[in-house]
N, C-alpha and C positions, 0 to 999 in steps of 0.2 A: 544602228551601225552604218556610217557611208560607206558605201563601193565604190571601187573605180567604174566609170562610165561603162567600158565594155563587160567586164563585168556582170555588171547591172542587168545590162539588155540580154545577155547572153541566158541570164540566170530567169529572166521576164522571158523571154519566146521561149524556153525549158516549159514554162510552167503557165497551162491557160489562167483564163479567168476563173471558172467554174468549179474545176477539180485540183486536187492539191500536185497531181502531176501527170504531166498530158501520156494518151495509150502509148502515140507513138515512139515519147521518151523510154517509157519503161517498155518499150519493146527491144528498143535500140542496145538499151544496159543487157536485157535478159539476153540478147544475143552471145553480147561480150564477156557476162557472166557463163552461158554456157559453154562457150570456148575454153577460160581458162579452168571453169572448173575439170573439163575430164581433159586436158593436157595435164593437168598435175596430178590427177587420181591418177591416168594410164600411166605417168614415165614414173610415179613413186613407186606403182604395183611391176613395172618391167625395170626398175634397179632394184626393188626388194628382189624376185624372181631371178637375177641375175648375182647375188648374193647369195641366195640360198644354196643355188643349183652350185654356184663356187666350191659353199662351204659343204654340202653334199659329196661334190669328188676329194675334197684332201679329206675330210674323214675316212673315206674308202681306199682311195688310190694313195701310193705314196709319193713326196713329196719328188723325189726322183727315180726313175728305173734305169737300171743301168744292162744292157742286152747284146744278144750278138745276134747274128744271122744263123748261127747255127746252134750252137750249143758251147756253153764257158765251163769248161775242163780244171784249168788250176785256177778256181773262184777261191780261194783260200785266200790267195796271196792278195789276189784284187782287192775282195772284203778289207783285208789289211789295209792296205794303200788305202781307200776309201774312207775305213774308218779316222785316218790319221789325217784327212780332209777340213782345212778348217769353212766352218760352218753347218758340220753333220753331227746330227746328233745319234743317230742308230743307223744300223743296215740289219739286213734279213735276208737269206736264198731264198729263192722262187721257183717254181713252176706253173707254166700257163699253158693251153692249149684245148683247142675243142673236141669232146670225147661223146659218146652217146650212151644216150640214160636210157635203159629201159625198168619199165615200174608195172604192172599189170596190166601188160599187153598195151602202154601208152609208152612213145619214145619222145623223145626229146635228142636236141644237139649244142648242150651250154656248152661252158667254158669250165674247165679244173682249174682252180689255185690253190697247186702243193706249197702251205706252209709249214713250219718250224711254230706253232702257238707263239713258243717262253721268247723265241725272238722278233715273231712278226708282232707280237704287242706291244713292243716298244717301237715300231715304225708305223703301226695303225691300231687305233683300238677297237678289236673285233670286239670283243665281250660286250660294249656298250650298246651294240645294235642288237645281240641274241633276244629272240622275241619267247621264243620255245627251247626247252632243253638247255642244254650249256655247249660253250666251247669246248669240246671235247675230241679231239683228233688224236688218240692212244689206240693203236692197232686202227686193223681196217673200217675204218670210219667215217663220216663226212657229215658236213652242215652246208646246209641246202640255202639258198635265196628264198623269200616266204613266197615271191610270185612263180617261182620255179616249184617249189613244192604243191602250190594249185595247180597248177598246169598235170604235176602226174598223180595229184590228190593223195601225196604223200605223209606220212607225220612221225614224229620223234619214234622209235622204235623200228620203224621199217626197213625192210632189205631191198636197195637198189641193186640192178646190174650193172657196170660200166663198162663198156665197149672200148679202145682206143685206136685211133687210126694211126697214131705213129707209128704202128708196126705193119701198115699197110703192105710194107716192099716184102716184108718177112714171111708175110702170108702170099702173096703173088710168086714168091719162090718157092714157098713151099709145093703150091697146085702146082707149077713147073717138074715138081722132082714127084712128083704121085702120079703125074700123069706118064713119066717116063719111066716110073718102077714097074719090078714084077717081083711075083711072091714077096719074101723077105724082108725086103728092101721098098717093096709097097708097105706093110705094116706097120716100117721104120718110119718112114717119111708122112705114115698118117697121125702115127703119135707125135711126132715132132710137129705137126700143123696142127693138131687139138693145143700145146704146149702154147705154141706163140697166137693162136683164137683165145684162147681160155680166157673169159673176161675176169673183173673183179668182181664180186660180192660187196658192197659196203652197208654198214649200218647206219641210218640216219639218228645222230645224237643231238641234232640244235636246228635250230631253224631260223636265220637273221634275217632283221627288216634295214635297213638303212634309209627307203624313203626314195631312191632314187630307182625309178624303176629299171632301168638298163643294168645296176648290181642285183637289184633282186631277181630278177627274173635271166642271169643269163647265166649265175654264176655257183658252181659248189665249192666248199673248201676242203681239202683233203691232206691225210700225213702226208709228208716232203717226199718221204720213203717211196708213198702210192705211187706220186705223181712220175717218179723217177719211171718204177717198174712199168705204169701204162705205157712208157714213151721210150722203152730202154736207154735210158739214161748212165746206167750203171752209178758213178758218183759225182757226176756231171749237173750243170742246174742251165734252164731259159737264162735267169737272170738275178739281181742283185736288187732288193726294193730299198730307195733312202730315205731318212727323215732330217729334216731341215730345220733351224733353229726357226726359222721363218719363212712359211712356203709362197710367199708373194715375191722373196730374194734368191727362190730355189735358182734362179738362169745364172745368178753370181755361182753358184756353188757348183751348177754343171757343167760352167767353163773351166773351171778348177778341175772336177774329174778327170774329163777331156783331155787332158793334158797327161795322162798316162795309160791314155785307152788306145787301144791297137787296132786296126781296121781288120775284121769286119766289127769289130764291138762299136758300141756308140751307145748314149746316154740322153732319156727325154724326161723335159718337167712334164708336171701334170697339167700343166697350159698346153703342153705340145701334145698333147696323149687325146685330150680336149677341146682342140679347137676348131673344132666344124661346130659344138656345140653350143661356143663363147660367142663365135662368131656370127651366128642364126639369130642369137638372142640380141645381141650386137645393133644388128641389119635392124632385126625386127624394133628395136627398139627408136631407132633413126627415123625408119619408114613412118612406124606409128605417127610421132613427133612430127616430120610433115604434111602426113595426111591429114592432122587434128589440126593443125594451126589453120587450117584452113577455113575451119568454121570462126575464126578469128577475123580472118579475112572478110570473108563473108558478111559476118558482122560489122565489119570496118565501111563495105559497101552501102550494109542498112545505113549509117548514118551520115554516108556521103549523100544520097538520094533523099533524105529527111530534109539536109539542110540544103539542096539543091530545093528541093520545094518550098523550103523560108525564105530564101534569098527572091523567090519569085512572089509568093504571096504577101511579103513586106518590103517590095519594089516601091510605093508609096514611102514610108518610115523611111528606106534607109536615105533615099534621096531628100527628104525634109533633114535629117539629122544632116547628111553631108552638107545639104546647103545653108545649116544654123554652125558650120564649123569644125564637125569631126573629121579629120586626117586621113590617110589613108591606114594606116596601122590602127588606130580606132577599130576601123568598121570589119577589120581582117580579125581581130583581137575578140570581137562579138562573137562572127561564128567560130572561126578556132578555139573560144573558149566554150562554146555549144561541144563540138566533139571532145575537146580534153577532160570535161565534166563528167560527160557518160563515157566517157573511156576510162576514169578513173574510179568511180562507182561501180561502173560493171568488172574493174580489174579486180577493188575490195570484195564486192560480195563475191565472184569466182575464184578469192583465194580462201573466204571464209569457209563458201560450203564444199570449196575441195579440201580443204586440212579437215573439216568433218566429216565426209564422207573416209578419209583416210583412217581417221579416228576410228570410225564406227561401220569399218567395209566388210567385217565378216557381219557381226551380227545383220545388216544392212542385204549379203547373198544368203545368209537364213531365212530372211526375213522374204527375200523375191522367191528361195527354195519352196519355202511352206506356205505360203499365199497363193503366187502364181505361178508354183508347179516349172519356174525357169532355174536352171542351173546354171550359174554363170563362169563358175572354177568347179568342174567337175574331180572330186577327188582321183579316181580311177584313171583320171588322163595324164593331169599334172604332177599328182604323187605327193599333194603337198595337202597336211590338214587342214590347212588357214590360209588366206590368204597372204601371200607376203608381199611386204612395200617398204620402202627407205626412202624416207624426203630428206634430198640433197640440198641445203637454201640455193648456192650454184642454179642448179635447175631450175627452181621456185623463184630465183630472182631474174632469168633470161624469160621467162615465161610472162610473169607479169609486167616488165618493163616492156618487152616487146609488142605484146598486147594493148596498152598505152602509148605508145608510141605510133603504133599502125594506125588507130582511132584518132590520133592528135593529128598525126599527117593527111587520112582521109579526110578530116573538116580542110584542108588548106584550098582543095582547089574549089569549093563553094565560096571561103571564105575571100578568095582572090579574086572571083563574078563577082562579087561582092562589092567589093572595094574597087572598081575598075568601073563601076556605074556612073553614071552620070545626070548629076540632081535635075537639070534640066529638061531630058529624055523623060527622067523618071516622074518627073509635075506637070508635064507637058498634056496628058489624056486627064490628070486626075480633079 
């Protein structure tokens, strides 16, 4: 098969005499290969990871919350209004607020959320993440987070105590009015301060995983009723949880709300409830991205410095060929097509062995687990059983045109020494 002349030569100085392909070539690929292969392993596995963690909060959180600065008194009427919201599919009352656990002399300071079960399961489905016992919230009850239930080495059957400080002010009054009684009226005012201390007793009937360590581990769920009585509430609720036909479009639906909310009320998606955590992952995923292209670069160097050493050790060659008639674009075309070759080889095999390495990335961290004792996705840390990844072509295809690209442009300014020689200069010692 003929070649074009440059070509030809490009494809002959690739490839010595001796060996079917010279070290320095296949050092030059291996660079370019290693580059894109873990740019596309790292941003598949920090958009799987940023997918998951997504699909982790709208399963837990709901789609909107809707809350005040203090406390929502006629939530009746709201709930109405809300419901008749087009693009809502459910609403549920709420309570939320930080109480203290005590369990066999170990304390804890999670979070309560008094639900409603028959209503909050149409705006989250609790049931699906119960690992132990059942959703069970009928009298004084609660279902525990699995990380919060380690933490006070709790399990289905057990009697927690619950503390709550919303009634902080009621007890600081109370010491006010004991310390200023006598007889009587000290008696009086010590039973009314046992009254508003007197924790709850609850029984633990379930015990949910969701997978996301900051639900399990911060949070109990309790009857609606509880949550009132911790925080005297009387028939008052924090807030209102909503469910969205589509929670990616929930910001359309909570400008809608909005529009019959009274200050101090106001309403946030679960983007806004979450975004110091979208946003980390965001950063980290950018950052990653420049600092790995770098090894790209890098490699783009190795093969500017290869062919800066052709261009000198075939100082003879190119001045015979220019003075038998090649052009100037000829001899630019020899080495630019030296880099565009191993830029293009080393871009196939780092896309090959990175869509396998994607393919086969968990058995692959078993595989470093149980060999060499490395953990690379530590389950305990991440919260996730497998690794996760989503290859976006988008991605896959800035990665490797880029990478080619840099490699094409690196061979130009050899390939421009090059071509700017002079046959004369160059036969003149030889």
């Amino acid at each position: 098969m003929k070649l074009p002349f440059s070509l030809f030569l490009a494809l002959r100085y690739l490839k010595p005499k001796r060996t079917f392909l010279s070290i320095i070539t296949l050092i030059s690929i291996l660079g370019v290969m290693l580059g894109v292969t873990v740019l596309i392993l790292v941003i598949a596995v920090m958009t799987g990871f940023d997918r998951e963690l997504r699909q982790k909060v709208i399963d837990f959180d709901a789609h909107i919350l809707v809350g005040t600065e203090d406390v929502l008194r006629d939530w009746r009427t709201l709930k109405t209004k809300i419901d008749s919201t087009p693009g809502v599919v459910a609403t549920a009352p709420y309570i939320q607020g930080p109480v203290i656990v005590e369990f066999q002399n170990k304390r804890v300071a999670p979070l309560i959320r008094g639900v409603d079960p028959t209503e909050e399961e149409k705006v989250i489905p609790l049931r699906k993440f119960i690992k132990y016992g059942n959703l069970n919230l009928e009298g004084e009850s609660t279902v525990l987070g699995i990380e919060l239930a380690r933490k006070l080495q709790a399990n289905v059957g057990d009697k927690l105590t619950v503390y709550s400080p919303g009634n902080l002010g009621q007890i600081l009054d109370g010491i006010k009015k004991l310390e200023n009684a006598k007889g009587d009226e000290e008696k009086k005012a010590i039973d009314q301060l046992r009254d508003v201390i007197l924790p709850k007793e609850l029984t633990v009937t379930g015990i949910f995983e969701t997978g996301h360590y900051l639900h399990d581990s911060e949070f109990l769920l309790v009857p609606i009723y509880v949550g009132q009585e911790l925080y005297g509430l009387g028939d008052a609720l924090h807030g209102i949880t909503v469910r969205t036909e589509n929670p990616y479009g929930a910001e359309r639906v909570k400008q809608a709300i909005q529009q019959f909310l009274e200050p101090p009320q106001y309403a946030q998606t679960w983007i806004d409830m979450n975004s110091q955590f979208f946003e980390a992952v965001r950063l980290e995923r950018t950052v990653m991205f420049f600092l790995l292209f770098f090894i790209v670069v890098v490699a783009a160097f190795g093969i500017m410095s290869t062919l800066i050493t052709v261009t000198v050790q075939k100082r003879r060659e190119i001045g015979i060929v220019k003075a038998l008639g090649a052009n100037i674009v000829q001899i630019i075309w020899v080495f630019l097509g030296q880099g565009t070759i191993v830029g293009l080889f080393g871009t196939l095999t780092g896309l090959g062995l990175g869509m396998t390495l994607i393919r086969y990335r968990n058995e692959f961290s078993h595989w470093l687990a149980s060999t060499l004792h490395i953990e690379i996705f530590p389950r305990e840390v991440y919260q996730f059983s497998s690794i996760p990844a989503e290859v976006i072509p988008r991605d896959v295809a800035i990665i490797c045109i880029s990478a080619f690209f840099i490699c094409s442009i690196a061979a130009l300014i050899p390939a421009y020494f090059a071509a700017r020689l002079d046959p004369v200069k160059a036969l003149r010692y030889e």
